[in-house]
Backbone as CSV, one residue per row, in Angstrom:
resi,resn,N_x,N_y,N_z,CA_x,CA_y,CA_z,C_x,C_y,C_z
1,UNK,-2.696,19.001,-10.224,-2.865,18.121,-9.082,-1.660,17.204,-8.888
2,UNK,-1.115,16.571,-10.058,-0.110,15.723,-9.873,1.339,16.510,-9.000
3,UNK,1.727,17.792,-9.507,2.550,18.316,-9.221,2.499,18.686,-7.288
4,UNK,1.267,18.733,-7.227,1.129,18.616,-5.075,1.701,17.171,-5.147
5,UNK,0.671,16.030,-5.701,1.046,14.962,-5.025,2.685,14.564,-5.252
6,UNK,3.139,14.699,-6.510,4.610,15.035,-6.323,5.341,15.008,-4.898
7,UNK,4.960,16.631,-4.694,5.584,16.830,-3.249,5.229,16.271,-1.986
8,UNK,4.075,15.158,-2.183,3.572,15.012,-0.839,4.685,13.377,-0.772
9,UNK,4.565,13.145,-2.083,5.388,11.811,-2.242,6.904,11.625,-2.484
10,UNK,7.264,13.044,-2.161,8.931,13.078,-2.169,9.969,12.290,-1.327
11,UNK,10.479,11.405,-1.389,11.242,10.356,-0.768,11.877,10.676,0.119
12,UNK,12.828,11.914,0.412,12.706,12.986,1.378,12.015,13.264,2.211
13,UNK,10.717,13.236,2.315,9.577,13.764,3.212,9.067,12.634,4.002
14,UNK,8.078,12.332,3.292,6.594,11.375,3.990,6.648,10.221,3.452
15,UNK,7.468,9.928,2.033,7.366,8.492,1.289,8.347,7.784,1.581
16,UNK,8.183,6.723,1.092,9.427,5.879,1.145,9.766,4.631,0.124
17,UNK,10.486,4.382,-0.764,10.196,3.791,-2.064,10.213,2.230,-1.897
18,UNK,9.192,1.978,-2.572,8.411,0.449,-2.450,8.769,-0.464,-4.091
19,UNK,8.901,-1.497,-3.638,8.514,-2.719,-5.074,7.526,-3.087,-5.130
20,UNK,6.669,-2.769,-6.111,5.275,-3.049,-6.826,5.685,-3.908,-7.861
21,UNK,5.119,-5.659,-7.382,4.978,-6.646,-8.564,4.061,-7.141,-8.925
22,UNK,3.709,-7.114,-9.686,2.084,-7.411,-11.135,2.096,-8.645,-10.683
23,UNK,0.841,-9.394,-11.072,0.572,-11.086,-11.360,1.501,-11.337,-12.742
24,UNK,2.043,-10.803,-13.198,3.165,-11.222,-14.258,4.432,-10.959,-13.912
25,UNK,4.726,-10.686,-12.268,6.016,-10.439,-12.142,6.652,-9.340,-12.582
26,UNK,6.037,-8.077,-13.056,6.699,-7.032,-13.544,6.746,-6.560,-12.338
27,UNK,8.142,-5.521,-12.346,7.976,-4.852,-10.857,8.573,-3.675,-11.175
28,UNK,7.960,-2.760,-10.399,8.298,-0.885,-10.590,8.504,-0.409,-9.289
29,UNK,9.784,0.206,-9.073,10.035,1.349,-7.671,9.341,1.842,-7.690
30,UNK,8.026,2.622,-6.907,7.211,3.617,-6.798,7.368,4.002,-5.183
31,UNK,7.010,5.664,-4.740,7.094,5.899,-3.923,5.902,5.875,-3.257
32,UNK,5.738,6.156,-1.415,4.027,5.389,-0.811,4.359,5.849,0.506
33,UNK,3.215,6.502,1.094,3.094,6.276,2.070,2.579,4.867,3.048
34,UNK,3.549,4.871,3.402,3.268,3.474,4.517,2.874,3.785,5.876
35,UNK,1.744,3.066,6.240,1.598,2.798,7.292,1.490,1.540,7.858
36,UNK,1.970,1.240,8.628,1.971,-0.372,9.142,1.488,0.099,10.616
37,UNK,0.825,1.119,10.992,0.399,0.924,13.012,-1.236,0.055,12.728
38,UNK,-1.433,-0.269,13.819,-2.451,-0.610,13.724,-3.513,0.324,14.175
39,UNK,-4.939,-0.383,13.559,-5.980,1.393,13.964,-7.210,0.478,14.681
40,UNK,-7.661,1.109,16.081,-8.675,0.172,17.092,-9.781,1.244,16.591
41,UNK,-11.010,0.788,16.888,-12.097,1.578,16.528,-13.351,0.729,17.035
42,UNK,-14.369,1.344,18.145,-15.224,1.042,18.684,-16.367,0.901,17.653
43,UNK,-17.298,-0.498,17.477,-18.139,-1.080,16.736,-19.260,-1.629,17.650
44,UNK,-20.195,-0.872,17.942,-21.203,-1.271,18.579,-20.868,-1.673,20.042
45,UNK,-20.085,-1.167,20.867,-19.722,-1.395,22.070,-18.180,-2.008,22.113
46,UNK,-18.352,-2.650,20.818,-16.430,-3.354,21.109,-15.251,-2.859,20.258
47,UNK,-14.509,-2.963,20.980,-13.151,-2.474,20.008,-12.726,-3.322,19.273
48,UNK,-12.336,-3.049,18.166,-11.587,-4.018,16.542,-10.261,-3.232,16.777
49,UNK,-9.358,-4.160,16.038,-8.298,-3.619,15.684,-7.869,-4.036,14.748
50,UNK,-7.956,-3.137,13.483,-7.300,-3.455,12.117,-5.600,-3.795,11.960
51,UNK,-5.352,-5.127,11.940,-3.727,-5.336,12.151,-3.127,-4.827,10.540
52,UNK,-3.975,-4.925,9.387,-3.144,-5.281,8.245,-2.606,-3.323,7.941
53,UNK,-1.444,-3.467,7.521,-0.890,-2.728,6.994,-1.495,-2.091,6.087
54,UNK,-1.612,-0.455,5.752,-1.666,0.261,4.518,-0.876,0.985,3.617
55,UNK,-0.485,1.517,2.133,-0.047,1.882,1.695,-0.888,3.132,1.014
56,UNK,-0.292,4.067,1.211,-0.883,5.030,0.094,-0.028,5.123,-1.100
57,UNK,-0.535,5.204,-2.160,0.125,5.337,-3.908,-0.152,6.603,-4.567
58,UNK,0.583,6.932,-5.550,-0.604,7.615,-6.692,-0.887,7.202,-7.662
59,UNK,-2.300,7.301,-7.762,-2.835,6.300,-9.007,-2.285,5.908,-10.073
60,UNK,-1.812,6.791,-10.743,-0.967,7.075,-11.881,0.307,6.140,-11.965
61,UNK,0.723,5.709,-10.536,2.389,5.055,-10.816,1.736,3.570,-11.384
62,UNK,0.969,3.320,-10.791,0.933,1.512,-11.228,-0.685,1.260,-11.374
63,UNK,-1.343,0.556,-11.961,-2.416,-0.206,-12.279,-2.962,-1.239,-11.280
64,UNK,-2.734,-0.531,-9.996,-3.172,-1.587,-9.169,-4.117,-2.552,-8.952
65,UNK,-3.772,-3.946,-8.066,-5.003,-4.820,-8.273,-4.689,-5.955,-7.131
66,UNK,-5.750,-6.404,-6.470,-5.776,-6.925,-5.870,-4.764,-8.416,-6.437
67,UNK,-4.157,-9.117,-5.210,-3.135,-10.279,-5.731,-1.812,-9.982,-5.750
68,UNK,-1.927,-8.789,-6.747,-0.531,-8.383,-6.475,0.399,-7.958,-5.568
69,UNK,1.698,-7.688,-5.691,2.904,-7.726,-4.317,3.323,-6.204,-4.064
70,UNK,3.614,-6.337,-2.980,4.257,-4.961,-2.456,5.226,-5.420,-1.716
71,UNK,6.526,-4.866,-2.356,8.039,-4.973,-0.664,7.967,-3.903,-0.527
72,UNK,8.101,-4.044,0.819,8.654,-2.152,1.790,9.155,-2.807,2.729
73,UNK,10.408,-2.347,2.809,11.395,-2.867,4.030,11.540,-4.025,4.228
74,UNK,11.840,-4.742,2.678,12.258,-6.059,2.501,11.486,-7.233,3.234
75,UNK,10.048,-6.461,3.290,8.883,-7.414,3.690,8.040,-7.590,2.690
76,UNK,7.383,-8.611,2.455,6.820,-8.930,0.968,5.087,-8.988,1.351
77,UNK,4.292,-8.266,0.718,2.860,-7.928,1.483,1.997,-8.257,0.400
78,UNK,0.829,-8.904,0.163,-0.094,-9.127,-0.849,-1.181,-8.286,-0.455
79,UNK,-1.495,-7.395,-2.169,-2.267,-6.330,-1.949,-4.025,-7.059,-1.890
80,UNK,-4.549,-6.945,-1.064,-5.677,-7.503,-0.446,-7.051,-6.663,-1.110
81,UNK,-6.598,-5.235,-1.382,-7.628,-4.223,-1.154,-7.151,-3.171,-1.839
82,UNK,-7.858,-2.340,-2.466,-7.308,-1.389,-3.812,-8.506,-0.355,-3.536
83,UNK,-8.278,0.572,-3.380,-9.695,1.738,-3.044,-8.796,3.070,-3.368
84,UNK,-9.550,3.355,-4.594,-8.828,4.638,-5.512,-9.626,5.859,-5.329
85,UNK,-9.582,6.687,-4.449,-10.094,7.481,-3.704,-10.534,9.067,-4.832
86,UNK,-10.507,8.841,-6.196,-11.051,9.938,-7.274,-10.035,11.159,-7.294
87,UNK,-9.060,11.327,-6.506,-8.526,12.519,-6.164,-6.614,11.960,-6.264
88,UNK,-6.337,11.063,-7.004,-4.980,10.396,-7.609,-4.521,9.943,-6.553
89,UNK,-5.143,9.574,-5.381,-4.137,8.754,-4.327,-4.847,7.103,-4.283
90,UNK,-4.238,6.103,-4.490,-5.073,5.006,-4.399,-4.985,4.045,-2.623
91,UNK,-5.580,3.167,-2.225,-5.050,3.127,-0.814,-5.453,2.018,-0.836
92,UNK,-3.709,1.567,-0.583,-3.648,-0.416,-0.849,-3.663,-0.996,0.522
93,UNK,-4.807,-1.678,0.741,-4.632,-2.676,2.421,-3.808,-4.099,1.598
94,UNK,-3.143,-4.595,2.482,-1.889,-5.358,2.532,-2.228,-6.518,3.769
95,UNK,-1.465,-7.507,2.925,-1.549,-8.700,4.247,0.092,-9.838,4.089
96,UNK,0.631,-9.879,5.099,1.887,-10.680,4.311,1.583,-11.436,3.708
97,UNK,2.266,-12.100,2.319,1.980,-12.857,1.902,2.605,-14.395,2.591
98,UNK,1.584,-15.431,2.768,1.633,-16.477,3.107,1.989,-17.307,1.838
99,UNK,2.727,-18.472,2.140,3.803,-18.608,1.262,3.863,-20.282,1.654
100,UNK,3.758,-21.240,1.068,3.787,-22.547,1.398,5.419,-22.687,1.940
101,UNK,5.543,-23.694,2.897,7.182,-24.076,2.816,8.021,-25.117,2.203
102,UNK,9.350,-25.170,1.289,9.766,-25.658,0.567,9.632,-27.326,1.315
Protein backbone atom coordinates (compact mmCIF):
# COMPACT_ATOMS: atom_id res chain seq x y z
CA UNK A 1 0.00 0.00 0.00
CA UNK A 2 2.68 2.43 0.94
CA UNK A 3 4.46 1.98 -2.35
CA UNK A 4 0.88 3.47 -4.41
CA UNK A 5 0.76 6.13 -1.90
CA UNK A 6 4.40 6.81 -2.70
CA UNK A 7 3.39 7.59 -6.16
CA UNK A 8 0.34 9.43 -5.49
CA UNK A 9 2.61 11.72 -3.24
CA UNK A 10 5.44 12.28 -5.65
CA UNK A 11 6.47 15.97 -5.60
CA UNK A 12 6.41 15.84 -9.30
CA UNK A 13 2.81 15.01 -9.58
CA UNK A 14 -0.08 15.97 -7.14
CA UNK A 15 2.12 16.89 -3.89
CA UNK A 16 3.85 19.55 -2.89
CA UNK A 17 6.35 19.62 0.11
CA UNK A 18 5.11 21.11 3.38
CA UNK A 19 6.72 22.02 7.06
CA UNK A 20 5.13 19.98 9.70
CA UNK A 21 5.89 21.52 13.32
CA UNK A 22 5.06 19.48 16.60
CA UNK A 23 3.95 21.42 19.89
CA UNK A 24 7.75 20.98 20.59
CA UNK A 25 8.82 22.73 17.59
CA UNK A 26 10.21 19.75 15.80
CA UNK A 27 9.68 20.16 12.17
CA UNK A 28 9.80 17.55 9.16
CA UNK A 29 9.50 18.24 5.16
CA UNK A 30 6.72 15.92 4.30
CA UNK A 31 4.95 15.80 1.08
CA UNK A 32 0.63 16.64 0.90
CA UNK A 33 -1.81 17.20 -1.02
CA UNK A 34 -3.12 20.66 -0.62
CA UNK A 35 -6.11 22.01 -1.09
CA UNK A 36 -6.92 25.49 -0.17
CA UNK A 37 -10.46 26.04 -2.68
CA UNK A 38 -13.19 26.39 -0.84
CA UNK A 39 -16.17 23.63 -0.85
CA UNK A 40 -20.20 25.15 -0.72
CA UNK A 41 -22.63 22.42 0.11
CA UNK A 42 -26.43 22.73 0.53
CA UNK A 43 -27.65 22.02 4.37
CA UNK A 44 -31.21 21.93 4.72
CA UNK A 45 -32.07 24.55 2.11
CA UNK A 46 -28.85 26.78 2.62
CA UNK A 47 -25.55 26.87 1.27
CA UNK A 48 -22.25 26.72 3.71
CA UNK A 49 -19.09 27.29 2.55
CA UNK A 50 -16.18 25.61 4.12
CA UNK A 51 -13.32 28.45 3.87
CA UNK A 52 -10.55 26.49 5.90
CA UNK A 53 -7.98 24.86 3.93
CA UNK A 54 -7.13 21.00 3.68
CA UNK A 55 -4.15 18.92 3.55
CA UNK A 56 -3.87 15.40 2.69
CA UNK A 57 -0.70 13.38 4.42
CA UNK A 58 0.36 9.89 4.82
CA UNK A 59 -0.09 8.67 8.04
CA UNK A 60 3.12 7.28 8.41
CA UNK A 61 5.19 10.70 7.74
CA UNK A 62 4.24 12.46 11.03
CA UNK A 63 2.14 11.77 14.25
CA UNK A 64 -0.31 14.19 13.68
CA UNK A 65 -2.34 16.29 16.14
CA UNK A 66 -4.39 18.84 16.49
CA UNK A 67 -2.35 22.43 17.58
CA UNK A 68 0.20 21.70 15.62
CA UNK A 69 1.71 23.80 12.43
CA UNK A 70 1.73 23.37 8.86
CA UNK A 71 3.73 25.90 6.20
CA UNK A 72 2.80 25.45 2.55
CA UNK A 73 3.70 28.32 0.55
CA UNK A 74 5.28 30.15 3.28
CA UNK A 75 1.84 30.42 4.94
CA UNK A 76 1.76 29.19 8.46
CA UNK A 77 -1.74 27.13 9.16
CA UNK A 78 -2.76 25.52 12.61
CA UNK A 79 -3.85 21.99 12.27
CA UNK A 80 -7.50 22.29 13.64
CA UNK A 81 -8.64 18.72 12.64
CA UNK A 82 -6.81 15.32 12.13
CA UNK A 83 -9.17 12.49 10.55
CA UNK A 84 -7.00 9.37 9.66
CA UNK A 85 -9.07 7.78 7.18
CA UNK A 86 -7.73 3.63 8.02
CA UNK A 87 -6.33 3.39 4.52
CA UNK A 88 -2.62 5.58 5.32
CA UNK A 89 -3.88 8.93 4.14
CA UNK A 90 -4.62 11.24 7.15
CA UNK A 91 -6.72 14.60 6.31
CA UNK A 92 -5.58 17.73 8.16
CA UNK A 93 -8.32 20.78 8.19
CA UNK A 94 -6.18 23.91 8.80
CA UNK A 95 -6.93 27.43 9.92
CA UNK A 96 -4.20 30.30 9.78
CA UNK A 97 -2.72 30.60 12.66
CA UNK A 98 -3.73 33.76 14.57
CA UNK A 99 -0.90 35.17 16.20
CA UNK A 100 -1.02 38.11 18.82
CA UNK A 101 0.88 41.39 17.59
CA UNK A 102 4.28 42.35 18.90
Amino acid sequence: MNENLDLFYDTNEFAINVTYRDKNGVEKIIPCIYDGEDIGMMMQGIEVINTNPRCFIKTSDVDAKEGDTLIVNMIQYKVIGVYKDGSGITRLELSKDEREED
